[in-house]
N, C-alpha and C positions, 0 to 999 in steps of 0.2 A: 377486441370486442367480441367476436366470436368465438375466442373460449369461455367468457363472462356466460355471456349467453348461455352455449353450453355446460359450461358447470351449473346454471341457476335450475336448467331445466331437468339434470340428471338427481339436483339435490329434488325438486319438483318430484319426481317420480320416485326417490327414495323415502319420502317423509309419507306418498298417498300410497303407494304401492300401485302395482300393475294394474291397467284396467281389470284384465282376466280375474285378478285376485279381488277387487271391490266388486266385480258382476258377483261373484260366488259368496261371498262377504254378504251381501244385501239380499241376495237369493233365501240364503240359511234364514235370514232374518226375519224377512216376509215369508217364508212356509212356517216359521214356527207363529207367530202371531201374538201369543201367547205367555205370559210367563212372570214368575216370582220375585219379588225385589223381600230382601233381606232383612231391616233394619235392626242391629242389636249390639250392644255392650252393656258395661257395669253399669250404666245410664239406669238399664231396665229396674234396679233395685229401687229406685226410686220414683218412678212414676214418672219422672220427666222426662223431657223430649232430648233426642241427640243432640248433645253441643251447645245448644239455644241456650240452658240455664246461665253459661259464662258468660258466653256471648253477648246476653241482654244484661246481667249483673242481677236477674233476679231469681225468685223464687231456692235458690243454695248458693251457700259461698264458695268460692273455686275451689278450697281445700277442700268440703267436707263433698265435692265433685270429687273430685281429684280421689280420696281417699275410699272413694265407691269399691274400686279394683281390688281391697283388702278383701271386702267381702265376696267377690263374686267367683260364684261355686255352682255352674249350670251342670250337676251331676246327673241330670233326668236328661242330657240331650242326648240325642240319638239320630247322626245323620241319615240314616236309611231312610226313619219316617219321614224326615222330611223332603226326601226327593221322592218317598213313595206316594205323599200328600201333593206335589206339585204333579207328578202323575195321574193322580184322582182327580185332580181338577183340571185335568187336559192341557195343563201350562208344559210349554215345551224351551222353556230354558229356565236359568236362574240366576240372579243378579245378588252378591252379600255385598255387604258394608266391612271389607277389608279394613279400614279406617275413618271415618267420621273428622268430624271435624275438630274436635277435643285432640286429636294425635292419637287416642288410644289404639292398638294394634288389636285384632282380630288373627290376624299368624303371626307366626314366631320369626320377627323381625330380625333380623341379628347388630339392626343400629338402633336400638331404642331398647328398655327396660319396661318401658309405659305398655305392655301387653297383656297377650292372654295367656303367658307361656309364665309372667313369673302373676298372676293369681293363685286363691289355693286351688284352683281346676289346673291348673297347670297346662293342657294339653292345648295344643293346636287343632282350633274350630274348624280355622279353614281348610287344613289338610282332608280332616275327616270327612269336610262335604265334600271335597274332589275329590276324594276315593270313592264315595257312598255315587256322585253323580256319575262319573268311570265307570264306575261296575253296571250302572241302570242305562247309559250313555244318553245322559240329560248334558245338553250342553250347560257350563256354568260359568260365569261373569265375575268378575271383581270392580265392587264400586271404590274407588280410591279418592279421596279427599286432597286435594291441591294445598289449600288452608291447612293446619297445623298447627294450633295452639299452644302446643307443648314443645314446639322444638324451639330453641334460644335465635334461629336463624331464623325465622319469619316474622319473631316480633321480639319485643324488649320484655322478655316472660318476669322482669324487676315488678313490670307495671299487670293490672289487674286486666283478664284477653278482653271485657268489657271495653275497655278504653281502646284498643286497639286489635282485634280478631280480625279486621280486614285485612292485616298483613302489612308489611314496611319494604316495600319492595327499591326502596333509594335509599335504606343502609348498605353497607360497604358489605356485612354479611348474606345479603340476599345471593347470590351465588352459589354458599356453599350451602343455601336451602334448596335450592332447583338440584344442585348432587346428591341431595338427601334423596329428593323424591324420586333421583334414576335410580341409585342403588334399591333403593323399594320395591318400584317399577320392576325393578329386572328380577328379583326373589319372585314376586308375583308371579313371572310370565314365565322361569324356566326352575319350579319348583314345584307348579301344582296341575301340571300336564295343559291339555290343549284350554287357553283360556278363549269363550266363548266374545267377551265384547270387553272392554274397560270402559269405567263408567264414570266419568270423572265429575266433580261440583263443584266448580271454580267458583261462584260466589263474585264480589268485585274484581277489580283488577286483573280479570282473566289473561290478558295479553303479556302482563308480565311472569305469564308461567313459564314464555318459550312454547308454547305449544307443536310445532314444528319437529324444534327436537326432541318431542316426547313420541309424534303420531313418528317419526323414522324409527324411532328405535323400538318401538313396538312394533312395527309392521318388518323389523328387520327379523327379530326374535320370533315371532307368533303372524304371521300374514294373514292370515283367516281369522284376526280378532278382529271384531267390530271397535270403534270410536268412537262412542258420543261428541255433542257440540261443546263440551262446557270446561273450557280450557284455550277461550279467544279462537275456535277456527269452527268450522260449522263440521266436519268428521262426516262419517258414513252417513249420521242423520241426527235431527232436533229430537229436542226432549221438551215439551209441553210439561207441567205441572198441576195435580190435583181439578184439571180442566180438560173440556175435548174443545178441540179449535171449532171456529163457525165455519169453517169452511176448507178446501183443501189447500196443505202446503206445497208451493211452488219455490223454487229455487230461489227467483226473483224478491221474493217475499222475505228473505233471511239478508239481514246487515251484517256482516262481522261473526258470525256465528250464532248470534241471536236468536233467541225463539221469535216467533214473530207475533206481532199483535193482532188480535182480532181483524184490526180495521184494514190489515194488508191480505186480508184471505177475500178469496171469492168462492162461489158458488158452480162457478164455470168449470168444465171439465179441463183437466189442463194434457199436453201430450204426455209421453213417459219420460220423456227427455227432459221437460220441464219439472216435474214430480220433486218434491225434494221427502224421502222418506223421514220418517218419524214412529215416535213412543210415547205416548201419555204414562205417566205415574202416576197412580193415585194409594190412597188408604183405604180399607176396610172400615176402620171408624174415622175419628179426628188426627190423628197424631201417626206417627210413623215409627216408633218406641213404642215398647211395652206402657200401655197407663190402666191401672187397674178400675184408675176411676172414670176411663171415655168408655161408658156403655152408646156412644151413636154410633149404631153397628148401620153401614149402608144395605139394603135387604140384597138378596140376592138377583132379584128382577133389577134391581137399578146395578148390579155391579156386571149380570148379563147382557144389558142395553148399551154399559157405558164403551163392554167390547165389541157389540157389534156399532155404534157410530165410530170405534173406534179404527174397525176394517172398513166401515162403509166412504170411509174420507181415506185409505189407503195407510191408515196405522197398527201401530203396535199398540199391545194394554199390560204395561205390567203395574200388577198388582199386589202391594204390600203387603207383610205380615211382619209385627212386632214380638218376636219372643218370650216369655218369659222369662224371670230369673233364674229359674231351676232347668230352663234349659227347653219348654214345650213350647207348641202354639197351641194359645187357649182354644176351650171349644166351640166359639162361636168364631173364629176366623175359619177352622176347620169344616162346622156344618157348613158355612155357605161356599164356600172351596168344592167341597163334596158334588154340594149340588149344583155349582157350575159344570163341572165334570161330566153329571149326567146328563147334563142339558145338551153338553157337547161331544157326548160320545155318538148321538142323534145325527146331531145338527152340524159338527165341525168340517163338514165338506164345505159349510159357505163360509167358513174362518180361515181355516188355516190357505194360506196358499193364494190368500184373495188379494185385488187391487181394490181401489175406491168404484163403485158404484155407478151408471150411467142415468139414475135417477138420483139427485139428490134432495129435491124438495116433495118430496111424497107429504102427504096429509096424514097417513097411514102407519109408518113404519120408513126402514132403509132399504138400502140393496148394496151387496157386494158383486164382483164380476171375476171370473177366472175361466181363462180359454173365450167357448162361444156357448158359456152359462152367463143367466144375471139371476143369483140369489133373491128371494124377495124373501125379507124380516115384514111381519105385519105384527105391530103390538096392539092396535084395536081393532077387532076382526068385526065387518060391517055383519051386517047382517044377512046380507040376499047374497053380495058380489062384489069384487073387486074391481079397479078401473084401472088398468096398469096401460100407461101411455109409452109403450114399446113396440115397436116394430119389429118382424121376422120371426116371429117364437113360431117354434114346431112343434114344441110337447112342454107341457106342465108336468112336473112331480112335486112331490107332497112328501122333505125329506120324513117325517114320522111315520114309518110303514115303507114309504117305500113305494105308493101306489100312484097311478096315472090321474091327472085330472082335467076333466072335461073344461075346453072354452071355447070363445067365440070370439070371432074378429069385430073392432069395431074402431073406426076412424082413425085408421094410425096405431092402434094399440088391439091390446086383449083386455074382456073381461070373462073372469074368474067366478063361477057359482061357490060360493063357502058355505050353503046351508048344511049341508052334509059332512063340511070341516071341525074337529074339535078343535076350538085352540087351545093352543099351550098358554101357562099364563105368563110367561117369559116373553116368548115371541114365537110364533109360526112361521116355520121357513117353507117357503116355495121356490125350486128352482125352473128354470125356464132356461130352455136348450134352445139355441138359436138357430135359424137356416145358416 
């Protein structure tokens, strides 16, 4: 009984890795705050969304899906710019789409044909970002797709992925699809140097992915890669969806790996022990693919606000960008990238590095915290003063300049004179040093 035991609790610590190594793991995570999610293949030629055309059975037939990769010839890409843009926008990692959900390959697989190696671009995308991110030392991620349309061991590929893209995990072949996705798995993590997080999109039936023996052998190969939740086990931390949660994520709050809902968050501050870290995704427009026709560009005031609620509850923000065919990101993902960047070259002392906030229902604006600072975001700047219900502050700064600002003590808290404040029209940060 007691080697049972033993072997359960050494496999235990082989599949999570060392505490030592998750403290450092989540550390990296939360100082970068920040950072780019990828979305792109032969999809982009078309205007439609990753995967989803098969999947639902509408808008293209498989084939004339499938037969996208003839055409696609992203000759204008150029990895630099694009870590030199996620540098401009103060994003401090970056996440690709290594494969989707279609199976299509993004590097040069050496188990599949279905890639970017045999297009007439021929070359490997993904190499070229991890050298391009290497050389600028932008940590970089691989999103890996568990689903797999195209390979004959996940589904009966006789029938249309419509009828069955959930996957057939009680065929006699599901086995040698879980080998598929190691030998993958393992090209990724010991071909394109230190990978930053794996990002996985289990989709249904996550538990039949084995998750376990996916998060050991990544943390055997690469220990400092992060884990997302979305492969049946909840990982280093939750992934929210195109939303920010109401409230903050607690440990308690997660089933099975599960993002949690709404209605399991509170408002209440919780210890650090209970915290369960996280990352919201969202889009720039509608869609996560290149679509020439989604002009609802989100402005850059709302994609600024959705990062800081997104540190003020103690998360991540990464933020999409859909490629071109020819290989750019358009110019309107770029200007407001841009001008995130300068917002945060200001202001990113209450980003990067921060936990969630000791106020969280302000009327006003949020607040982040790090050390014995509390950041104050003010998106509608009163008129006369502020009423910040805080205790202990010793000195106000005013990160824009750089300058000292006068208060006064009043029941429990400080207020704040802001007639003599410009505000930003993003958000005005005030930090507040603590006794």
């Amino acid at each position: 009984m007691l080697r049972i035991v033993a072997a359960t609790l050494l496999f235990a610590l082989a599949c999570s890795g060392s505490d030592s190594d998750q403290a450092e793991r989540l550390r990296r995570f939360n100082e970068a705050k920040f950072g780019m999610f990828i979305h792109w293949g032969p999809y982009s030629l078309a205007s439609v969304e990753a995967s989803w055309p098969i999947m639902s059975g509408k808008l293209m037939n498989e084939a004339e899906y499938r037969a996208l990769r003839q055409r696609f010839n992203p000759t204008a890409f150029d990895a630099k710019a694009f870590v030199k843009l996620a540098r401009e926008a103060g994003q401090r990692y970056m996440v690709f789409t290594s494969k989707h959900h279609d199976g299509f390959c993004m590097f040069d697989s050496a188990y599949t044909d279905y890639k970017i190696t045999r297009t007439p671009y021929g070359k490997d995308i993904a190499a070229q970002l991890a050298a391009a991110a290497r050389e600028e030392g932008m940590p970089l991620g691989f999103y890996y797709s568990p689903p797999d349309m195209n390979h004959p061991a996940y589904r009966d590929t006789s029938k249309p992925a419509s009828a069955n893209w959930q996957g057939e995990p009680a065929r006699p072949e599901w086995p040698l699809y879980l080998d598929y996705m190691e030998i993958q798995l393992r090209e990724l993590l010991t071909r394109y140097g230190d990978v930053f997080v794996v990002w996985f999109d289990g989709l249904s039936h996550q538990g039949a992915y084995d998750g376990w023996r996916f998060h050991r052998m990544i943390h055997q190969i690469q220990p400092m890669a992060l884990i997302n939740n979305r492969i049946g086990l909840t990982g280093d931390y939750v992934t929210p969806e195109q939303k920010l949660p109401k409230g903050i994520i607690t440990k308690s709050s997660i089933v099975n790996g599960a993002n949690p809902k709404d209605q399991a968050l509170s408002s209440k501050l919780p210890s650090p022990s209970e915290f369960q870290p996280w990352e919201t995704c969202m889009t720039i427009n509608k869609t996560w693919a290149y679509n020439r026709n989604d002009t609802n560009f989100k402005s850059t005031t709302f994609l600024l606000r959705a990062l800081i609620d997104a540190a003020s509850r103690g998360g991540n923000f990464l933020l999409n960008v859909g490629p071109t065919p020819e290989g750019t990101i358009q110019p309107e993902f770029q200007e407001r990238l841009r001008a995130m960047g300068v917002w945060l070259k200001v202001n990113g002392e209450a980003i990067y590095g921060t936990t969630f906030g000791p106020l969280q229902e302000l009327p006003y604006g949020k607040t982040t915290a790090k050390g014995k600072t509390v950041f104050l975001f003010v998106y509608e700047m009163p008129k006369t003063e502020l009423d910040v219900p805080l205790d202990g502050v010793r000195r106000v700064r005013l990160l824009a300049g750089g300058r000292t600002v006068k208060f006064t003590r009043h029941g429990g808290g400080v207020r704040i004179p802001v007639e003599s404040v410009a505000a930003d029209p993003h958000a005005t940060v005030f930090a507040l040093d603590l006794r």
